[in-house]
C-alpha positions as CSV (number, residue, x, y, z in Angstrom):
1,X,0.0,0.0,0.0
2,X,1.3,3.5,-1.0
3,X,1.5,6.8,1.1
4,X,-1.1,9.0,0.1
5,X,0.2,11.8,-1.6
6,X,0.0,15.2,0.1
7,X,-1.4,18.7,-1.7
8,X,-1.2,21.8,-0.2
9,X,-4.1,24.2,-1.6
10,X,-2.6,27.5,-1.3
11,X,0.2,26.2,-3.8
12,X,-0.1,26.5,-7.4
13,X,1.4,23.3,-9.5
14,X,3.8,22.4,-12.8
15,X,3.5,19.5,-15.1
16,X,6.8,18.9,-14.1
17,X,5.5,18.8,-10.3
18,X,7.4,22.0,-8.7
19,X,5.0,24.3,-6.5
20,X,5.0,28.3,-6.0
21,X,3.2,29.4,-3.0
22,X,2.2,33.2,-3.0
23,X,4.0,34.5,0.4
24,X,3.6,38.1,0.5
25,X,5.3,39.8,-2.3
26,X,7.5,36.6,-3.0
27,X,6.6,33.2,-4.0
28,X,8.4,30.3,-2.2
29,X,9.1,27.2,-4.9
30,X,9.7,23.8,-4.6
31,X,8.9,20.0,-5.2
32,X,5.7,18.2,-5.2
33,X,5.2,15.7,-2.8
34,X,4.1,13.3,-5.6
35,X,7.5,14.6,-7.1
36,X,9.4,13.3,-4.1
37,X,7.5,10.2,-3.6
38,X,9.4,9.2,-6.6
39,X,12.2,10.5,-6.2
40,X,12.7,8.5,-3.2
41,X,15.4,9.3,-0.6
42,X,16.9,12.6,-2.1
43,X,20.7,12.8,-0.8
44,X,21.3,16.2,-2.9
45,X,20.0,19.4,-3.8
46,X,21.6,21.4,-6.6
47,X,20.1,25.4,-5.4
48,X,19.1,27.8,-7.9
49,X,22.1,31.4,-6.9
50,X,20.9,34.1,-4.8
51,X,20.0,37.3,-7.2
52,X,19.4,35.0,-10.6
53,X,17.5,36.3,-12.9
54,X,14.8,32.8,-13.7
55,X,12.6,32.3,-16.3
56,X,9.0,30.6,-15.9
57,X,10.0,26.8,-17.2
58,X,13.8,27.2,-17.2
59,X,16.0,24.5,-14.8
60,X,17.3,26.4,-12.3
61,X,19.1,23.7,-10.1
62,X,18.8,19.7,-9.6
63,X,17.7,17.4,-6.9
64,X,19.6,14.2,-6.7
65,X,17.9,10.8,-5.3
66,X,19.5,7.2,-5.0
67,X,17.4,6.7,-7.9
68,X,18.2,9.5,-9.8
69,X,19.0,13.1,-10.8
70,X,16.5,15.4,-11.8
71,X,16.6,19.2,-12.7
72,X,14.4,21.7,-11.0
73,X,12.5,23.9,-12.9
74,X,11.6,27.1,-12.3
75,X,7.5,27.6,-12.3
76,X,7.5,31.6,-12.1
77,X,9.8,34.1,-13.6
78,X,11.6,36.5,-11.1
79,X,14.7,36.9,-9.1
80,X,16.0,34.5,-6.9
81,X,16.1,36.4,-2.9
82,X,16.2,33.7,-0.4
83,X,17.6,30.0,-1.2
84,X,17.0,27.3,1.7
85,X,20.5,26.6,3.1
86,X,19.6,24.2,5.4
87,X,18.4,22.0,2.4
88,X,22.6,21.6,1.7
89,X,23.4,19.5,5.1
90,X,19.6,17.9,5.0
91,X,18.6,17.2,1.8
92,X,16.0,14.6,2.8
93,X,13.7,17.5,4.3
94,X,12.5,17.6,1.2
95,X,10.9,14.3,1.5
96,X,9.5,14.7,4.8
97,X,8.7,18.2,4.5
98,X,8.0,19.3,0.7
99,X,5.7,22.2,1.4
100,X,7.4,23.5,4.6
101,X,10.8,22.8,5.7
102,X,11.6,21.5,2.4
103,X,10.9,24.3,0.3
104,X,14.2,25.3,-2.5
105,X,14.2,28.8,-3.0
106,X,12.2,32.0,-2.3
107,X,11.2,34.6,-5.8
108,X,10.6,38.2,-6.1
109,X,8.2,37.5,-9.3
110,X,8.2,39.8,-12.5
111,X,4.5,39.3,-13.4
112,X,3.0,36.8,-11.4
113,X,-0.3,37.0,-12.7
114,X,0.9,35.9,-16.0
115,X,2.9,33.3,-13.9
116,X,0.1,31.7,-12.7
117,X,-2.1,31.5,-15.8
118,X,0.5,28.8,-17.0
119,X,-0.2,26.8,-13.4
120,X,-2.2,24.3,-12.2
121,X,-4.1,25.1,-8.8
122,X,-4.0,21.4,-6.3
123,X,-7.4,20.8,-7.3
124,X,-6.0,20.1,-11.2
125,X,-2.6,19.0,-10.0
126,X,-4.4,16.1,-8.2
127,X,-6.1,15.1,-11.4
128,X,-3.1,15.3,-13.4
129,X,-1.6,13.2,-11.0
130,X,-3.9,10.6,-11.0
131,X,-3.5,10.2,-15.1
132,X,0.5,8.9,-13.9
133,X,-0.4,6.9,-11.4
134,X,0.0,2.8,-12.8
């Protein structure tokens, strides 16, 4: 029997299963539960740099599992202001914690309403989900 995966509703969703979370005038980003579920045990996190310049779509670091490595992309366009740190000495906080303690980076976004016309909210993330499941 499988976990059940976890949404969190105030987060908007990628096909590619990153999350941005409006906080304020910055959005904090970072890795679907479903997304870490396969994944498995990450051991790595590749973060985005302070003061980058991202693009909506564009692979902005990596996080690396036993399984595999897998780049992170970006699901709003902005500047990078806040990385999590704490993510480079425990990795795995990402699996235990996707939508809190896990999160990768923090973004001052350049238009986020146009941002967020290209994302799902978790009530379509949880169907497109459910179309990958086997």
């Amino acid at each position: 029997m499988t976990n059940e995966i976890r949404y969190d509703l105030g987060c908007y969703y990628t096909n590619e299963h990153e999350w941005a979370k409006p906080s304020g005038d910055v959005v904090i980003i970072g890795i679907s539960d479903y997304a870490q579920s396969q994944l498995h045990e990450i051991v790595y996190v590749e973060l985005p740099k302070k003061d980058a310049n991202i693009s909506q779509g564009e692979a902005i670091g990596a996080v690396e599992s036993v399984k595999a490595v897998s780049d992170f992309y970006s699901p709003v366009t902005g500047t990078v202001v806040e990385i999590n740190e704490a993510l480079m000495d425990g990795p795995e906080k990402i699996n235990s914690d996707p939508y809190g303690d896990g999160w990768i980076a923090k973004v001052k976004p350049s238009n986020w309403d146009a941002n967020v016309s290209k994302l799902m909210d978790a009530e379509k993330y949880k169907q497109h989900v459910a179309t990958l499941k086997h």
